[in-house]
VOLUMVEX-28643 format. One record per residue (C-alpha): residue in three letters; x, y, z. Coordinates in Angstrom, 2 decimals. Example, Ala and Ser with C-alpha at 12.3 -4.5 7.8 and 13.67 -1.06 7.14 Angstrom:
% residues 2
PT code    east   north      up
PT  Ala   12.30   -4.50    7.80
PT  Ser   13.67   -1.06    7.14
This chain:
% residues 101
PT code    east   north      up
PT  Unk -188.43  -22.76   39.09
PT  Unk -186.69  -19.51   38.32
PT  Unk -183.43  -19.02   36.92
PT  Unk -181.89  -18.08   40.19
PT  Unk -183.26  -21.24   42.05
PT  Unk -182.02  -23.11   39.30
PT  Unk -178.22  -21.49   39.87
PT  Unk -178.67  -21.92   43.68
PT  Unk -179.78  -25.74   43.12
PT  Unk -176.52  -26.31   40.94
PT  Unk -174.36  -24.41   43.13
PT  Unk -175.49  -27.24   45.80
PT  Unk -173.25  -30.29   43.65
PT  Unk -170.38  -27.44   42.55
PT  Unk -170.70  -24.76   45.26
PT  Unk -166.93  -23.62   44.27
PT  Unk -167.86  -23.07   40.37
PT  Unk -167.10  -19.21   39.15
PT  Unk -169.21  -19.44   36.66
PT  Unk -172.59  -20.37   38.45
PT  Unk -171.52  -18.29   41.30
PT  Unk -171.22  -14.70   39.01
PT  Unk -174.37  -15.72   37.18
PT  Unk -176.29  -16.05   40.85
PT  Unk -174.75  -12.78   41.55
PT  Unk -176.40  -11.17   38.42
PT  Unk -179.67  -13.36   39.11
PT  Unk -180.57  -11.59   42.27
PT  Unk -179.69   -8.52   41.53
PT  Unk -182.22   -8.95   38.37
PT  Unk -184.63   -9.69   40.98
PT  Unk -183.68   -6.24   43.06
PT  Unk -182.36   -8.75   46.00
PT  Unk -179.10   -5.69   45.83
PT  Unk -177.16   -7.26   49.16
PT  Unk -177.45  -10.93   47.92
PT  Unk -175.84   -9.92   44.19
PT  Unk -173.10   -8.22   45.88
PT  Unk -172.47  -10.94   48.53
PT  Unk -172.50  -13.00   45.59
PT  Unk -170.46  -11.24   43.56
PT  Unk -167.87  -11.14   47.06
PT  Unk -168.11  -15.21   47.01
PT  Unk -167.12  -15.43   43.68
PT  Unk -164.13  -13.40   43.48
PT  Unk -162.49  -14.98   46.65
PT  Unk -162.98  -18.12   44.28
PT  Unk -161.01  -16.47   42.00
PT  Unk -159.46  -12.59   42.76
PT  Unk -158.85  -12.15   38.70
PT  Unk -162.77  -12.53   37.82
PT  Unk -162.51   -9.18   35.72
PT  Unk -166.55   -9.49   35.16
PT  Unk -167.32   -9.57   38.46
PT  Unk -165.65   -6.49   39.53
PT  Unk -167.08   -4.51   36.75
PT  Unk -170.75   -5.73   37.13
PT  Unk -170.37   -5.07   41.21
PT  Unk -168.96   -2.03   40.61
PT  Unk -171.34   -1.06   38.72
PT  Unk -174.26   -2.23   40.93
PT  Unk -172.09    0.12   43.39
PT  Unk -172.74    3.35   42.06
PT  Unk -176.31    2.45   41.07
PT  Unk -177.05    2.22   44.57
PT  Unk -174.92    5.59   45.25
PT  Unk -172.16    3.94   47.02
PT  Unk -169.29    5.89   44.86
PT  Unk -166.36    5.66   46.90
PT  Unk -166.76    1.73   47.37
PT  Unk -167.82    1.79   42.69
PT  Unk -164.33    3.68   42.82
PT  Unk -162.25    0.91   44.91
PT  Unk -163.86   -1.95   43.35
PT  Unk -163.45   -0.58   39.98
PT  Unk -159.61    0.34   40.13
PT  Unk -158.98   -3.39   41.55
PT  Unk -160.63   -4.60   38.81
PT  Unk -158.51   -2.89   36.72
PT  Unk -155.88   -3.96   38.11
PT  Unk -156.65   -7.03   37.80
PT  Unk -157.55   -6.95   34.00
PT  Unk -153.99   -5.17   33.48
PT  Unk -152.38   -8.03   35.28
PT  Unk -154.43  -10.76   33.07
PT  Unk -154.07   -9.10   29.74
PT  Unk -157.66   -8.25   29.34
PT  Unk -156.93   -5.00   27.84
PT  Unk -160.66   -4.44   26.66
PT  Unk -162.11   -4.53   29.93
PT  Unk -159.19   -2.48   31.14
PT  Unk -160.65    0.07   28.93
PT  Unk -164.29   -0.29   29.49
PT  Unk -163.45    0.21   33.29
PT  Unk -161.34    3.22   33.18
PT  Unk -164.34    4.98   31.20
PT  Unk -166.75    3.95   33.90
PT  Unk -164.32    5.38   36.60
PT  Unk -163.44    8.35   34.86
PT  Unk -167.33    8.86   34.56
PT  Unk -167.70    8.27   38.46
């Protein structure tokens, strides 16, 4: 069993749980499966909007596919978000990776 159908089978008893829902996210897009990670990565932050990781790693995935605009908006909510949490680190990390978009 990969690790992905692992993720998927757990997410079956705790479909609602963050954690296993970003780590499916980062699973398929591993495995290339680009539309599934970011649907993913969708599901898990309206489970919870301040899920700093998630709009890094999607954004991220964003411009890697060449979608800049949408890396750009994704990006700037996320740091947003990581200003309104106190996560000034990723704050950081994410204004360097817009600046460089």
């Amino acid at each position: 069993m990969s690790r992905r159908e692992q993720l998927q089978s757990m997410l079956q008893s705790e479909p609602d749980d963050v954690f296993l829902n970003y780590a499916l996210a980062k699973a398929f897009i591993e495995e290339g499966r680009v539309d599934d990670g970011l649907a993913q990565f969708r599901r898990t932050l309206e489970l919870d909007p301040d899920h700093v990781a998630s709009y890094f790693q999607m954004a991220q995935v964003l411009a890697t596919e060449g979608d800049i605009d949408e890396s750009r908006r994704v990006v700037s909510q996320g740091i947003d978000v990581a200003r309104k949490v106190g996560d000034s680190h990723a704050e950081m990390e994410m204004t360097g990776f817009l600046d460089s978009l």
